[in-house]
Phi, psi and omega in degrees: 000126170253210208289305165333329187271302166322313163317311164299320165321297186326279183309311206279324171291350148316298187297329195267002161271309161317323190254344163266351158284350163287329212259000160099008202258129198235344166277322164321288191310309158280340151292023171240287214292335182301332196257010158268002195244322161301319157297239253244090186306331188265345152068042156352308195293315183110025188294326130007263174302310173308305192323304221303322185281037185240335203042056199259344191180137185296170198285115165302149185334296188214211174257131172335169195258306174332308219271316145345311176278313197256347159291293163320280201315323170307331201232007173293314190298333181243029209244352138296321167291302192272007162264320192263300176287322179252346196224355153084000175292110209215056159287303189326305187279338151307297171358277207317304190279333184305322190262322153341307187318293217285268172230124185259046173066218339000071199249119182320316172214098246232130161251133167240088186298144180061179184180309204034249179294324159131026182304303182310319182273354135327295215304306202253014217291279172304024126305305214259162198238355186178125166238113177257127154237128163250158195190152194253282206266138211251327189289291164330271192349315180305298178294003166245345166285339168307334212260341149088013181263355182247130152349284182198138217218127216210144177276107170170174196280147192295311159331304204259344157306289197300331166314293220268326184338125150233029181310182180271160200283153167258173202254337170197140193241121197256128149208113180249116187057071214208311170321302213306294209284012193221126217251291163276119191250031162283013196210342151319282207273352157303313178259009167298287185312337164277329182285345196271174200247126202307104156106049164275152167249171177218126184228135196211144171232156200217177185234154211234124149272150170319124141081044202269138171277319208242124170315337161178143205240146146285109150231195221342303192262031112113037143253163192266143167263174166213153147314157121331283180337301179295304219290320171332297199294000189264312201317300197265346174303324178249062171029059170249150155249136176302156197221310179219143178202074200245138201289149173212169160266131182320272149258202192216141173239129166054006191121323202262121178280170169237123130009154154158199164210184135256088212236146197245090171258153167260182214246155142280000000 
């Protein structure tokens, strides 16, 4: 078979998984995606994520990294008008008054995990004196080297960035719409808490389901909710004290707000 023929393969069992999965047969839909996630071990598509919210295969560690990259990379050029304009997202600017409240810097040196266009680091920009932004789409990335507010700017998974840094510690670590894509966020806040600066903070906005049981779940619209809960407990498992942990809506789907929250630690 060659790579053209495969490609094609792909798309038809993809596409014949979206429409019998519109069309309600959900053992079709599912036997299409199994057999499109076998072309493509690396799941460009999310079939993945689609399975677990079909509740078809448990929720993965986290969102394929491909599939990410490549979602982002689709959507950069409009993806400030369709977020912001159309999705009502205004996190960035919650940041902004939340750390007002709380401490409202100086902070010398700002990581912006998920970064994408580069809205948080709009937002937090005359505070910091050096901004690093990271993003998985290479496509963002472009569009936040426009905006002229980062330092330096790096292709990669927000995790496996905070892991791999052996960069100087920052003073404050941002990942604003970054959760929805992460499903176990233990190896996250491990590695926040390693990366911060003695009494450095770390603010994350993350999304909720009602009455949630499970540390994190995929749903309908392929993003991860979190517990509160769990999220407490990894906060005091790697020495954050909470600052803040206040309910707010993420964005608007349809119309409908989501849920989430927005929480503020500090490093001890």
């Amino acid at each position: 078979m060659t790579a053209n023929d495969e490609d094609d393969a792909l798309a038809e069992a993809y596409n014949r998984g979206l429409d019998l999965e519109k069309a309600g047969d959900l053992d079709g839909a599912e036997a299409a995606y199994r057999e499109a996630l076998i072309l493509d071990p690396d799941d460009h598509g999310g079939v993945s994520i689609r399975l677990a919210a079909m509740g078809r295969m448990s929720a993965p560690e986290r969102a394929p990294d491909a599939y990410v990259a490549t979602l982002f990379d689709q959507n950069a050029v409009n993806f400030d008008d369709m977020l912001v304009e159309q999705l009502g997202y205004a996190v960035p600017m919650m940041v902004r008054e939340k750390l007002e409240e709380l401490a409202p810097g100086p902070y010398p040196r700002l990581l912006d995990l998920g970064c994408g266009t580069g809205l948080t680091g709009v937002s937090l920009d005359d505070w910091c004196d050096h901004i690093t932004g990271v993003d998985l789409s290479e496509a963002m990335l472009d569009e936040a080297h426009e905006r002229g507010v980062y330092d330096d700017l790096y292709v990669a998974e927000a995790c496996d960035f905070l892991e791999a840094s052996e960069d100087e510690p920052w003073d404050l670590i941002a990942a604003t719409d970054v959760l929805p894509y992460i499903g176990d966020l233990g190896r996250f806040f491990a590695g926040a808490a390693q990366q911060l600066r003695s009494a450095g903070l770390v603010v994350v906005s993350c999304e909720s389901e009602p009455d949630q049981s499970a540390d994190y779940t995929v749903g309908a619209k392929h993003r991860y909710a979190h517990s509160p809960g769990y999220i407490s407990s990894l906060l005091q498992r790697h020495g954050l004290d909470t600052l803040a942990f206040d309910p707010i809506t993420v964005r608007y789907d349809e119309g409908a707000p989501v849920p989430g929250y927005l929480v503020v630690a500090r490093i001890r």
